[in-house]
MILUM-914892 format. One record per residue (C-alpha): residue in one letter; x, y, z. Coordinates in steps of 0.2 Angstrom, whole numbers, padded with zeros to 4 digits, always signed. Layout:
BEGIN
AXYZ
...
END
This chain:
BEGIN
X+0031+0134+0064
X+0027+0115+0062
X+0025+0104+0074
X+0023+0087+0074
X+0005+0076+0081
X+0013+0072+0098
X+0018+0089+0099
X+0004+0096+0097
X-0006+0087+0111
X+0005+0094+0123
X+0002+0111+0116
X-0018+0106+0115
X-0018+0100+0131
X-0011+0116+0138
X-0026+0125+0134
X-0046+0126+0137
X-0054+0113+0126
X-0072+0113+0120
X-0077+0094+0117
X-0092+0092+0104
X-0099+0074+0100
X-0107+0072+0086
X-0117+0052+0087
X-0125+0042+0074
X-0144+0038+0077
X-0141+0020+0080
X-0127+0027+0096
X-0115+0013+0086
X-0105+0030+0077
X-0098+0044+0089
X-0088+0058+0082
X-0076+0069+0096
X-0071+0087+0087
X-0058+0094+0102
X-0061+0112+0100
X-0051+0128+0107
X-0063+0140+0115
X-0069+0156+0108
X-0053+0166+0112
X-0040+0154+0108
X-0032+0149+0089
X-0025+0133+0088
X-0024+0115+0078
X-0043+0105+0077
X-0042+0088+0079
X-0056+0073+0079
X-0058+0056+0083
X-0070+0042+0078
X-0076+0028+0089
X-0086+0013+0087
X-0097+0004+0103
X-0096-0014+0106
X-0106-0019+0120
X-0106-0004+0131
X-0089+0002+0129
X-0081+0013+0114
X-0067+0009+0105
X-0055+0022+0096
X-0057+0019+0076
X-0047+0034+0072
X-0036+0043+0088
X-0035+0063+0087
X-0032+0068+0070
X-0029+0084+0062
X-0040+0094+0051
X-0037+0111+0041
X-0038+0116+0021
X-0025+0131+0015
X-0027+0144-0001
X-0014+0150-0009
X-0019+0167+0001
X-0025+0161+0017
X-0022+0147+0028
X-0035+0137+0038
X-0027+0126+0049
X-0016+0131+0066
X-0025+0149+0067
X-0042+0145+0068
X-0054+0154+0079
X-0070+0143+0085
X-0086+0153+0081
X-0101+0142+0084
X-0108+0124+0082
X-0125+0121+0074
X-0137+0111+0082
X-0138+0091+0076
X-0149+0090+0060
X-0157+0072+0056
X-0151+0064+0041
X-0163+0052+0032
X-0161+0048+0014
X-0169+0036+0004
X-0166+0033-0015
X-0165+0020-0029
X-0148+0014-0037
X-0150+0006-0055
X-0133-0004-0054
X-0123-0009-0039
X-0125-0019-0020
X-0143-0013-0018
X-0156-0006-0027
X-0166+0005-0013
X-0153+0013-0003
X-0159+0021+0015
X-0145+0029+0025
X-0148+0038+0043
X-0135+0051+0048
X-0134+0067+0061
X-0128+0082+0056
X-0117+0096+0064
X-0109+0112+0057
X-0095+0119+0065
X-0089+0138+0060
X-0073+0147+0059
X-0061+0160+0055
X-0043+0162+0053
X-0033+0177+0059
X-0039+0186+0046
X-0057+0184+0049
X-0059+0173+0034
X-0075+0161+0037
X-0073+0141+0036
X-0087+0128+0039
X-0082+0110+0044
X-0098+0099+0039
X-0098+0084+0050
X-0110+0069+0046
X-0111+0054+0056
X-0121+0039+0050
X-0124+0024+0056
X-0111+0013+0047
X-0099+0027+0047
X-0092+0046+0046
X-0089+0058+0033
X-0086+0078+0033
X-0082+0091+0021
X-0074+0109+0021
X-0085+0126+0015
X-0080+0142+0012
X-0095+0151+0013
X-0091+0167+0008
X-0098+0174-0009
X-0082+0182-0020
X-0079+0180-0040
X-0061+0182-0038
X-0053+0166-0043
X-0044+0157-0028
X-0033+0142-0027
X-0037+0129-0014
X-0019+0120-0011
X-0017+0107+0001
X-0024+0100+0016
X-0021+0097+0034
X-0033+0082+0035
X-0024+0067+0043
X-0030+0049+0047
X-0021+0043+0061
X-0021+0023+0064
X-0020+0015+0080
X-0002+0007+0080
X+0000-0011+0076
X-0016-0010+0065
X-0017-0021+0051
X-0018-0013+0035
X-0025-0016+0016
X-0019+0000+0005
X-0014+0001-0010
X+0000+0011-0017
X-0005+0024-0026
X-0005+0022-0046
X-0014+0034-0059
X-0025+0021-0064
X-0026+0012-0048
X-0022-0006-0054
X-0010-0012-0037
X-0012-0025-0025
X-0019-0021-0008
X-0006-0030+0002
X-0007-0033+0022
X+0003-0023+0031
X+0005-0021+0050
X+0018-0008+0051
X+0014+0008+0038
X+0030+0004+0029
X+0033-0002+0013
X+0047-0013+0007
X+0046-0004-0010
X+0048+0013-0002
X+0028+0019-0009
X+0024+0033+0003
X+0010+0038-0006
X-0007+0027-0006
X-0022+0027-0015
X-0042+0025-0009
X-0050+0016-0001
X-0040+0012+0011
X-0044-0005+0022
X-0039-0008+0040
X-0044-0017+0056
X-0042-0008+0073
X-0030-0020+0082
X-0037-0034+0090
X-0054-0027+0090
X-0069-0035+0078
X-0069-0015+0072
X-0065-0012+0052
X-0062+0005+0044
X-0062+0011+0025
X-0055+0029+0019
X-0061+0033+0004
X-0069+0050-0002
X-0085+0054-0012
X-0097+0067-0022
X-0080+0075-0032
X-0086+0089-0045
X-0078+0100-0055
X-0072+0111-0042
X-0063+0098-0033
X-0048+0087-0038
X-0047+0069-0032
X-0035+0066-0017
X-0023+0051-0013
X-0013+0048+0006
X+0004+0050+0011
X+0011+0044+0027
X+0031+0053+0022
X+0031+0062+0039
X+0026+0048+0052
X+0021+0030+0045
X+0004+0027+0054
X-0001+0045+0049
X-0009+0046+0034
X-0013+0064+0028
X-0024+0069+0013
X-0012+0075-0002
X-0017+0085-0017
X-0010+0077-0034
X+0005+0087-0042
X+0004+0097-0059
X+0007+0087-0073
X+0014+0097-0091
X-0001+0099-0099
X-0009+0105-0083
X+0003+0117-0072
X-0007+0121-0058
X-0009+0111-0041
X-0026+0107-0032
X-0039+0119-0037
X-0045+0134-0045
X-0061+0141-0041
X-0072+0154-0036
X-0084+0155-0018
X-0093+0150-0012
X-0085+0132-0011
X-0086+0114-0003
X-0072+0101-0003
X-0079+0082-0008
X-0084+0073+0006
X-0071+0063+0018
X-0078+0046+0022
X-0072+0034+0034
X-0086+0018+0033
X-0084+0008+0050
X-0091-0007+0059
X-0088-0026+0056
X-0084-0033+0041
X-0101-0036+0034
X-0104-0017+0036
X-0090-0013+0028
X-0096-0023+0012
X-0113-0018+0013
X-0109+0000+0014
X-0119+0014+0003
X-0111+0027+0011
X-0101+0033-0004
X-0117+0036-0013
X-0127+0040+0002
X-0118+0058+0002
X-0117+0061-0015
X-0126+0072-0024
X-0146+0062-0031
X-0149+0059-0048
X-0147+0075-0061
X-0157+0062-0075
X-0173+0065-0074
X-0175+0049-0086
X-0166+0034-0083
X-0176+0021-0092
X-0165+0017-0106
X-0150+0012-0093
X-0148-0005-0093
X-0136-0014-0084
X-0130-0033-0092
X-0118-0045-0094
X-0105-0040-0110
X-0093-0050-0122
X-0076-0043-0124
X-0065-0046-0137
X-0050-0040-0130
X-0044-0053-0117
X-0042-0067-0127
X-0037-0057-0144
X-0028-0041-0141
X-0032-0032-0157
X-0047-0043-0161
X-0059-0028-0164
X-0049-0023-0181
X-0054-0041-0187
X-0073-0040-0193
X-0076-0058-0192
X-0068-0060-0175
X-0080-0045-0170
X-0093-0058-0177
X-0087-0070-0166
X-0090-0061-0151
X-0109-0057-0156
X-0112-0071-0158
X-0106-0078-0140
X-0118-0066-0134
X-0133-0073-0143
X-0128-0089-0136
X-0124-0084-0119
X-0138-0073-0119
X-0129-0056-0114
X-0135-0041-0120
X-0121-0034-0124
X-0104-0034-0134
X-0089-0021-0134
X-0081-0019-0148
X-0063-0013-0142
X-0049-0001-0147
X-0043-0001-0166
X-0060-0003-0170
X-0058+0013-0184
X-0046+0003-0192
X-0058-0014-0194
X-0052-0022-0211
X-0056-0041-0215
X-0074-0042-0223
X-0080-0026-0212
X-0078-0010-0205
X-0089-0004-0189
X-0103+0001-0198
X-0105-0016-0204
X-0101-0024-0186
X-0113-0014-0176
X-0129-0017-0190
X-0124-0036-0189
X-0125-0035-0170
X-0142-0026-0171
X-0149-0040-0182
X-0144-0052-0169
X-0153-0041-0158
X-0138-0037-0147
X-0134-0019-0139
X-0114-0015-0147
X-0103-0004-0135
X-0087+0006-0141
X-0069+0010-0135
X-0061+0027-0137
X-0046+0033-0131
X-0048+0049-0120
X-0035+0059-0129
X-0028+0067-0114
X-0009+0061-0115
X-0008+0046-0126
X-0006+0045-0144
X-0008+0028-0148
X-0020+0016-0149
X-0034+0024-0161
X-0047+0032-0159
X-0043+0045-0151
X-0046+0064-0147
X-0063+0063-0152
X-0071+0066-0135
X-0060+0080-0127
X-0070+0093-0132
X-0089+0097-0130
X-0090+0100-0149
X-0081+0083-0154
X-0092+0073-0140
X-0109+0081-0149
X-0103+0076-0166
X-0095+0059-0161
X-0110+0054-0149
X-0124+0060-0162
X-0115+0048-0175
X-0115+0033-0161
X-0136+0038-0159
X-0137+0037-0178
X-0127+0019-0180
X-0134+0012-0165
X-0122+0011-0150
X-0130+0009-0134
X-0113+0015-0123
X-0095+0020-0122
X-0079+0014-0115
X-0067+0028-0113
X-0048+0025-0108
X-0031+0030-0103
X-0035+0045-0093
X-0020+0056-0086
X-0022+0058-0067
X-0032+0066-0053
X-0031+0086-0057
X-0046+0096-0056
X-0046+0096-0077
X-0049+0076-0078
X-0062+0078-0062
X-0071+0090-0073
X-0067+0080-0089
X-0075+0065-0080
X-0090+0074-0078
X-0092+0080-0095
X-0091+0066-0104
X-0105+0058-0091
X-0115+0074-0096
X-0113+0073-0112
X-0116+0054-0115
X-0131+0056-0105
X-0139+0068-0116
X-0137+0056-0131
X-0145+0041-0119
X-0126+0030-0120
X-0121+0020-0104
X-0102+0024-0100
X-0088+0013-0092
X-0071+0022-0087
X-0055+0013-0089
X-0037+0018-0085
X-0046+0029-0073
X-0047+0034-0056
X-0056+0025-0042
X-0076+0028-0041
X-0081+0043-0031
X-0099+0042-0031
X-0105+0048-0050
X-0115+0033-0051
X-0129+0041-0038
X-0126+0058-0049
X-0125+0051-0067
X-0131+0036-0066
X-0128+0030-0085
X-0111+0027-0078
X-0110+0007-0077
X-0092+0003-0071
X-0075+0008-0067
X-0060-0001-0071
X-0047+0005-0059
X-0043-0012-0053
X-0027-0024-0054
X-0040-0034-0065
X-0039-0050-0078
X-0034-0040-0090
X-0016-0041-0084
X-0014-0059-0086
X-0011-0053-0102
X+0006-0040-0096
X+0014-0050-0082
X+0015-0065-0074
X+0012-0058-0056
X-0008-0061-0058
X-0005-0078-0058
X+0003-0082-0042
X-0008-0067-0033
X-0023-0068-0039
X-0033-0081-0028
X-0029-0068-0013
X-0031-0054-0023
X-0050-0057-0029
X-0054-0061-0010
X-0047-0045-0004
X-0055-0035-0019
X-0074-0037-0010
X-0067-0030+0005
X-0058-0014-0003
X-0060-0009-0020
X-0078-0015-0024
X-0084-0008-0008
X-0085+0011-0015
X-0095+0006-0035
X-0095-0007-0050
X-0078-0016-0053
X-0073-0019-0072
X-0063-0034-0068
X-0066-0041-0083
X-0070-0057-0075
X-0072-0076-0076
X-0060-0084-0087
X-0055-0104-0089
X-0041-0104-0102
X-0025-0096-0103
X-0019-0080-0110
X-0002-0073-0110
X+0001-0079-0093
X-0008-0094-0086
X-0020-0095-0071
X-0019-0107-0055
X-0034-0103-0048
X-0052-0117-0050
X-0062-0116-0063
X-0077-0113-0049
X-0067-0101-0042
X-0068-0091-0058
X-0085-0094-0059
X-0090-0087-0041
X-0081-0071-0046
X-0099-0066-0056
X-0107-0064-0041
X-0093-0059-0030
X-0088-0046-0041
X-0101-0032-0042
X-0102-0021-0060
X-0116-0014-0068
X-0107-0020-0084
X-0098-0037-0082
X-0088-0039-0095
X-0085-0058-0098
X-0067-0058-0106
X-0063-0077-0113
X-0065-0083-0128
X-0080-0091-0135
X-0072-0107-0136
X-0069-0107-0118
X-0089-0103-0114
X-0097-0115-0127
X-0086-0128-0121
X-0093-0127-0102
X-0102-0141-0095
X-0121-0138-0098
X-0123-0132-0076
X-0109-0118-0076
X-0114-0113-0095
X-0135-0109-0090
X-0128-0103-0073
X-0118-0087-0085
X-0132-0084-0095
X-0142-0081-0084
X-0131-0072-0068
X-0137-0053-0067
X-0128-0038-0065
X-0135-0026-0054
X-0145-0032-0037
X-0157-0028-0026
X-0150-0032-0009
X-0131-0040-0004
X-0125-0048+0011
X-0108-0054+0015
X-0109-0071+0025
X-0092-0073+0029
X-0076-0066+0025
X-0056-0060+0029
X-0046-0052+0016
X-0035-0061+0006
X-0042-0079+0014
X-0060-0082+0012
X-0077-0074+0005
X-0095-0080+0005
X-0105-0066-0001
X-0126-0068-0007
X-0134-0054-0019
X-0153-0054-0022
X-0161-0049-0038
X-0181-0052-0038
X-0185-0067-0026
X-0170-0077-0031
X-0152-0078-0019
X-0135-0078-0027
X-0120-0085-0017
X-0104-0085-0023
X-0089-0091-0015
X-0068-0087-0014
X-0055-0099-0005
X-0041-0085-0008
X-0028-0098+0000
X-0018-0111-0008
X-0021-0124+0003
X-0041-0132+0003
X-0052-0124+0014
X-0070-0128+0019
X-0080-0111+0016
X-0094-0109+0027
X-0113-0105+0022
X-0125-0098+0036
X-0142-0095+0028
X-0149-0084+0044
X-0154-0070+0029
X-0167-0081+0023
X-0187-0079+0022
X-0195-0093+0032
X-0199-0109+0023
X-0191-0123+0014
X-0177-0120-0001
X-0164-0125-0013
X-0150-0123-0014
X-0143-0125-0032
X-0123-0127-0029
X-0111-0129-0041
X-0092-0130-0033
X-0075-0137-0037
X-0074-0157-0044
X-0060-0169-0043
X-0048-0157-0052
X-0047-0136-0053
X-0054-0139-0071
X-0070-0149-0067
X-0085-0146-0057
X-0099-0153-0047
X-0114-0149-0043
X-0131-0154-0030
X-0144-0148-0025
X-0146-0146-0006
X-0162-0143+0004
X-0161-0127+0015
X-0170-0116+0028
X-0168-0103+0038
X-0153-0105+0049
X-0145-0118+0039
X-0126-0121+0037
X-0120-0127+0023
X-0102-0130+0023
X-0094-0132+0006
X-0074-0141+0002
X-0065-0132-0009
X-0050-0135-0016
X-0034-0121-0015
X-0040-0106-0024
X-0055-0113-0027
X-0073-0107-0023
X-0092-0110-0028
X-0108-0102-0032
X-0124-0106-0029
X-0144-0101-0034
X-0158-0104-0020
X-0173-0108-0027
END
């Protein structure tokens, strides 16, 4: 019999209830399971909450949990059994690429044990950390037959009236995140894709849904609010033809991936590790040949540049000028003709002593552009990656993936394997949204699944959006790993831009990925002024610390990153009106400063620059022009 979340209360609240708390060590995080006592079988629901001052506020109202097997259900029938008593959770680890190099996380711990009417075991894993929540399902129970895990009950109830950024859900995640206050759409999309950003009324209290630590035995999961619009419940994706089963196959024991919901202000939200934080540590035991670094990439400004050896040329040499690492050589790369072929490419990049990367297609549903099916086996991965090892490739770019089955989990994971084994850096495109693997498989660099540069080249909706978009991108998609925007680029492509030349500029620092592909042309960088051109040769890619300074989505962003004793800042005006971004410099050492700014000139093609002495607990306010922005070095 179904009933609806309403109904439900009143059926709850008709019987004995067992409340269980569940806090996070700073007492900022609390967790409320409503449980039915021993002899009663019913719905579970939780709650989050957040403390400011001395009073809670509600994050997430009473919302349902339960998983279901084909065979068994686990949701209206469950008996509660016992609770666990809290286990401290304190991590610390190190990160290669991403927001922060040493990652410590604190969390309590609580499991709480069940069966369904058929004396079937679940486990509900509840961790609450001090930035926010995340909880996972286990089925304890040792058994080789194979069972199929089908859907869950897990719902995320939003407070009404709550502002929401979600994006609707696409396979290879490239949407806007747009505001919305009421759940509803004006294009009908029901179904909505992680993370998921919202602020909790009128309250200084930010949420993000996401999930992490995915394996083989777990498909990814997206939200759907068809039923009621301000309930969003966790929805398994559908069987697509080459793969005819739903959710997942898979023996027990078993775990779900972890549910997390990252909470607190807005600066919390950014600074987040907690999608790595509860993921599984590193399975390399070495990592010394992952190198993060700044890339050239052909394909932006020349679409089918990499079957042209000499533009291929071009590119290697932009990196030895710019003094990137780096260059990708993309698709149609096994068809290079005019004076070359990729042999002769990545030997004239080695001699200029820079690292090549290579595209292929994943094979898993297209059949076009080449190469492709070479990596879709483990066979074909050992003989194409030993051939990469022998020419000198230093990492892979691997594209157009099919969907979020349990097949491409485990086909993700693989190909991470796999590469590792041969010492190749991977970056995913056409793919889902980062779960996590970076902690795990830490040669994986970046992720494309963003609504990135590259579609300047397929529409002309970027250009209109995309000032609001990259200052709403911090706040949402960059928060859960490495964003392969493809970034910073001054001229034109098939559509043209409108937002500053600085703004473009800041996005190398606002924009966090492990590999930063820099996509324009190399007429555009050597024709920089001399400031902006050193600032690009020199901008790293991974960081040691990040602090957002100020921010709302879609309007503003002022965010710092550290890497060694040096402060970079970059700023976003996302409106198209001027706005004066404010600098507060209260995450400073003590001492004297500078402050190295480079910001928006007369025009949204010119900069300026000064240097501004700092301290401390300066501010620095900073004019930008619409959709403009900044960046800065302290010194």
């Amino acid at each position: 019999m179904k009933h609806s979340i309403a109904a439900l209360f009143v059926i709850l609240s008709s019987i004995s209830i067992n409340a269980q708390e569940i806090v996070s060590p700073n007492g900022k995080v609390k967790v409320v399971l409503n449980l039915p006592e021993k002899n009663a079988a019913h719905h579970l629901f939780y709650k989050a909450l957040y403390k400011i001052g001395s009073k809670f506020v509600e994050v997430l109202p009473y919302s349902k949990l339960g998983i279901n097997r084909a065979e068994e259900h686990f949701t209206d029938n469950l008996r509660f059994i016992a609770a666990s008593k809290p286990v401290a959770i304190h991590d610390k680890y190190e990160m290669i690429c991403g927001k922060r190099h040493e990652c410590e996380n604190f969390g309590t711990e609580k499991t709480f044990s069940f069966e369904n009417s058929d004396h079937q075991p679940l486990d509900i894993v509840f961790r609450v950390y001090n930035d926010g929540v995340a909880f996972r399902y286990v089925f304890p129970n040792q058994s080789d037959i194979k069972i199929n895990i089908i859907s869950e009950a897990t719902t995320y109830v939003l407070p009404d009236n709550t502002s929401r950024w979600m994006q609707p859900y696409d396979l290879s995640y490239e949407k806007f995140y747009p505001l919305n206050k009421t759940g509803l759409s004006a294009n009908k999309e029901q179904e909505w894709g992680f993370p998921a950003l919202y602020k909790v009324n009128n309250h200084p209290v930010w949420a993000l849904i996401s999930e992490a630590d995915v394996t083989e035995n777990n498909c990814a999961v997206k939200l759907s609010n068809l039923k009621k619009a301000n309930e969003y419940q966790v929805t398994y994706p559908s069987a697509r033809d080459n793969f005819k089963r739903e959710g997942v196959i898979t023996t027990l024991p078993w775990h779900s991936q972890w549910h997390t919901l990252i909470i607190g202000k807005l600066s919390d939200i950014v600074e987040s590790t907690l999608i790595t934080d509860v993921s599984e540590p590193s399975k390399l035991t070495n990592t010394d040949w992952i190198k993060p670094g700044a890339v050239s990439w052909i394909y932006w400004a020349n679409n089918h540049g990499s079957k042209d050896y000499q533009k291929v040329v071009e590119y290697v040499d932009l990196a030895v000028e710019m003094n990137w690492p780096y260059v990708l050589i993309d698709w149609e790369w096994d068809v290079m003709a005019n004076g070359g072929d990729i042999n002769k490419a990545v030997d004239y990049a080695k001699s200029k002593g820079i690292k090549p990367l290579m595209w292929y297609n994943s094979g898993t549903s297209w059949l076009d552009p080449t190469p492709n099916d070479r990596l879709l086996t483990a066979e074909k991965r050992a003989k194409e990656f030993s051939w990469l090892n022998k020419i000198g490739v230093y990492g892979i770019k691997v594209d157009f993936f099919a969907g979020d089955q349990q097949d491409m989990m485990a086909y993700y994971i693989d190909i991470l394997k796999d590469a590792a084994k041969y010492h190749l850096m991977v970056n995913f495109h056409g793919a889902t949204v980062p779960r996590g693997w970076v902690r795990t498989y830490p040669n994986l660099m970046t992720t494309e699944a963003v609504y990135g540069a590259e579609w300047y080249n397929n529409n002309e909706i970027l250009t209109d959006k995309a000032a609001a978009h990259n200052v709403t991108l911090p706040f949402t998609r960059n928060v859960v790993g490495s964003m392969d925007y493809t970034p910073v680029t001054f001229s034109n492509s098939q559509h043209p831009h409108v937002t500053s030349y600085a703004h473009e500029l800041a996005l190398s620092v606002v924009f966090e990925s492990g590999f930063q592909h820099f996509a324009d042309s190399p007429s555009a960088y050597k024709s920089l002024p001399e400031e902006p051109k050193n600032f690009l040769k020199q901008v790293p890619t991974a960081w040691d610390d990040t602090k957002l300074i100020d921010g709302e989505p879609a309007e503003k962003v002022v965010i710092a990153r550290k890497k060694g004793n040096q402060w970079y800042i970059g700023g976003l005006n996302g409106k198209d009106v001027p706005q004066t971004l404010i600098i507060k410099f209260d995450f400073l050492d003590k001492g004297n400063h500078d402050l190295h700014l480079i910001k928006d000139g007369k025009n949204d093609k010119s900069f300026s620059s000064e240097i501004i002495k700092i301290k401390k607990g300066s501010t620095v306010k900073v004019e930008c022009l619409s959709r403009g922005g900044f960046v800065g070095v302290i010194k």
